[in-house]
C-alpha positions in Angstrom: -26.8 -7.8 13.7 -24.5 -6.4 16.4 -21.0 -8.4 17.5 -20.7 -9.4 20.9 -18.6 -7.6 23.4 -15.8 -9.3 25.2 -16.0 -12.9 25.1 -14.1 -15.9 26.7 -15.4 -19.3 25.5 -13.7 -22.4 26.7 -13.1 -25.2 24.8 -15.5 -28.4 25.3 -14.1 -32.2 24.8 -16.6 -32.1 21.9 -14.7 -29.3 20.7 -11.2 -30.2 21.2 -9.4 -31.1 17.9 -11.3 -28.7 15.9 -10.2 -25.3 13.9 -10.3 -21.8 16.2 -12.2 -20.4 13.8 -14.7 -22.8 13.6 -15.1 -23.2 17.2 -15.7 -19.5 17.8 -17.8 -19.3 14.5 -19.9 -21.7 16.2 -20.2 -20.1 19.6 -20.9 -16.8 18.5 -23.7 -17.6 15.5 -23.9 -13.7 15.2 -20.4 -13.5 13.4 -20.1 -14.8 10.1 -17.1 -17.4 9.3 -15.5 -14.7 7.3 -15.9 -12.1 9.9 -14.8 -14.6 12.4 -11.5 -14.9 10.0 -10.8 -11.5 9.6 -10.7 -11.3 13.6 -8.6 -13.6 14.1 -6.1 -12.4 11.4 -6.4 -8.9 12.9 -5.2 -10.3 16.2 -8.4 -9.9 18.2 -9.2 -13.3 18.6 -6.6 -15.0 21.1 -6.0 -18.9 22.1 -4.9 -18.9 25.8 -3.8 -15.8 25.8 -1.8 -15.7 22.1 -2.6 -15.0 18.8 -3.0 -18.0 16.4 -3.9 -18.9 13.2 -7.5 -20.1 12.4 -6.5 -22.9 10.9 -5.1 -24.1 14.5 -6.4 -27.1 16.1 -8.0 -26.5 19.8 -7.7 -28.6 23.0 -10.1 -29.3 25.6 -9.5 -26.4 28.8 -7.9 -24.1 26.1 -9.4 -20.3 26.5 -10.0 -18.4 23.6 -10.7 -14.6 23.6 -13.0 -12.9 21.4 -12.3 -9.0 21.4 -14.0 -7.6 18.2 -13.9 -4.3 16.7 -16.6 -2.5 14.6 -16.2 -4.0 10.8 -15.0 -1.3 8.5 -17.4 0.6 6.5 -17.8 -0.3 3.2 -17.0 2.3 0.7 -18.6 1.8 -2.1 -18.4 4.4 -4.9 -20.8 4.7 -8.2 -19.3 5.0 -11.8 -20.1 6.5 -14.5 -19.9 4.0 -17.3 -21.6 3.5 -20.5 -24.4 0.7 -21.1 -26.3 -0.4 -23.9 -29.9 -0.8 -22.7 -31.4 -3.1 -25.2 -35.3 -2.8 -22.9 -36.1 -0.9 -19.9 -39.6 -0.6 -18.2 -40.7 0.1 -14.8 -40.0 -3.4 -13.7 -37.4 -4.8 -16.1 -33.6 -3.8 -17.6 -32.2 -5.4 -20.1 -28.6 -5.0 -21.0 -26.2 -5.9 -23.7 -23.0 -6.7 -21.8 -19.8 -7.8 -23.8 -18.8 -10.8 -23.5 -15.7 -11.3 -21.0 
């Protein structure tokens, strides 16, 4: 799912008193809470004007500003790392793993 493009949400009375990232996690169901936090932390998501912490608690009239960016890609790398394959079939592995 895509992120919306610039956004300005302002804050309902049935809104007012709750965390900015709640309220924009709410208003923008395409953006996960996490996402949602890490916009916020990166400075892209601003409360009349001003960056805040999500943890801030909203008024009614405030204006908050979503500007997101593209997430980073994920880099995910294999390894080459021994296993002990106690079964394997077309359907089904079977490993031993050590216990933590």
């Amino acid at each position: 799912m895509s992120e919306p493009h610039h956004l300005e949400i302002t804050v309902a009375d049935e809104d007012a008193g709750l965390r900015l990232d709640r309220v924009v996690a709410n208003r923008c169901p395409e953006l996960s809470r996490t996402r949602v936090q890490e916009l916020i932390a990166g400075g892209l998501v601003l409360l009349n004007g001003k960056t805040a912490k999500d943890s801030h608690k909203v008024h009614a009239g405030d204006t908050i500003e979503v500007v997101p960016q593209p997430a980073p890609a994920l880099r995910a790398e294999a390894e080459s790392i021994p296993l002990d394959i106690l079964y394997e079939d077309e359907d089904v592995i079977a490993i031993n793993r050590p216990p933590a």
